[in-house]
N, C-alpha and C positions, 0 to 999 in steps of 0.2 A: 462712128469712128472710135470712139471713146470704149463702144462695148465690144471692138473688135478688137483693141490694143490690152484690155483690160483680160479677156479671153487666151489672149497669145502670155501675159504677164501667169495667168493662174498656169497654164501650160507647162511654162517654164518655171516655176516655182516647186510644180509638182515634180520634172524633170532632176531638180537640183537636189529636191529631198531626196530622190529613189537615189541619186548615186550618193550623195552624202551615206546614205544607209551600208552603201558597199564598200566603204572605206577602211581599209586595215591600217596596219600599225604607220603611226605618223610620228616625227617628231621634231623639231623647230633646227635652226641654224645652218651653219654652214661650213662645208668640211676643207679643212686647210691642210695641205703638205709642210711640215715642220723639218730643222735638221737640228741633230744633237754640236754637228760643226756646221754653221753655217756660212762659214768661208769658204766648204771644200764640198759643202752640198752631200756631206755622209751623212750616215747615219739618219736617217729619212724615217717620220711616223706622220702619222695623221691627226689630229685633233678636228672636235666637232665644236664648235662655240656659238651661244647663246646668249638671248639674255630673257627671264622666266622673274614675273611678281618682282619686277625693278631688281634681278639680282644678276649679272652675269655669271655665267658658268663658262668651262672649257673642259671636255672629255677627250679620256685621251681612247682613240678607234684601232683597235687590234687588225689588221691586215686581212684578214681571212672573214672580217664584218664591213669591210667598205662597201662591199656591195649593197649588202643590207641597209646600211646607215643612208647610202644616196638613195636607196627605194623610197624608206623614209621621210627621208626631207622632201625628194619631190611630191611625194603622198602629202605632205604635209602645205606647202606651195600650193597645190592644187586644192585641198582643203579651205587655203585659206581664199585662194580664187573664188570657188562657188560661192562660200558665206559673204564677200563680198558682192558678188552679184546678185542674193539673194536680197539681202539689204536694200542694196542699188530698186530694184524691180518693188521691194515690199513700198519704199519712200513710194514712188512712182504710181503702185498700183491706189494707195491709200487718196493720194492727190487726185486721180480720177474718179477714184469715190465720192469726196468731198464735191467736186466740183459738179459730178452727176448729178448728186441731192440735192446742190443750191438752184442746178438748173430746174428739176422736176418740184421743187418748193414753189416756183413762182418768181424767185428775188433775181 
């Protein structure tokens, strides 16, 4: 059982790197509609806001890059997805290792 779960874990690790590899431009936060009058909802821009090395930041997103900038962030969500699950799967495969050794040691 162990070396069937352990086989599906490498699997999928190998899975995660090959799209990790195919990964384009990413990058963190989240994009907010702004108004220069926000009582009357004019004058409307975009900003992107983060927070990078404990510092936040806010950029402000030219109209004609919104597209781009949500490619980005979801590239980047999805990013962070995988390396979480690669982790997740690394703890897991490691524990089956350990445990396989102690079984074939004897103890």
């Amino acid at each position: 059982m162990a070396d069937q779960r352990l086989s599906q874990i490498t699997k999928r690790i190998a899975a995660i790197k090959a799209e990790l590899a195919q990964i384009g431009e990413m990058r963190p936060g989240s994009l907010t509609r702004q108004y220069k009058d926000p009582e009357r909802h004019s004058g409307s821009y975009y900003q992107l806001s983060y927070t990078r090395e404990m510092k936040s930041r806010t950029e402000y997103v030219p109209r004609d890059r919104l597209n781009e900038a949500r490619r980005q962030i979801r590239t980047y969500k999805r990013f962070r997805s995988l390396i979480e699950e690669w982790v997740k799967l690394s703890i897991e495969q490691c524990r089956l290792l350990i445990r396989s050794a102690r079984g074939s040691s004897g103890r």
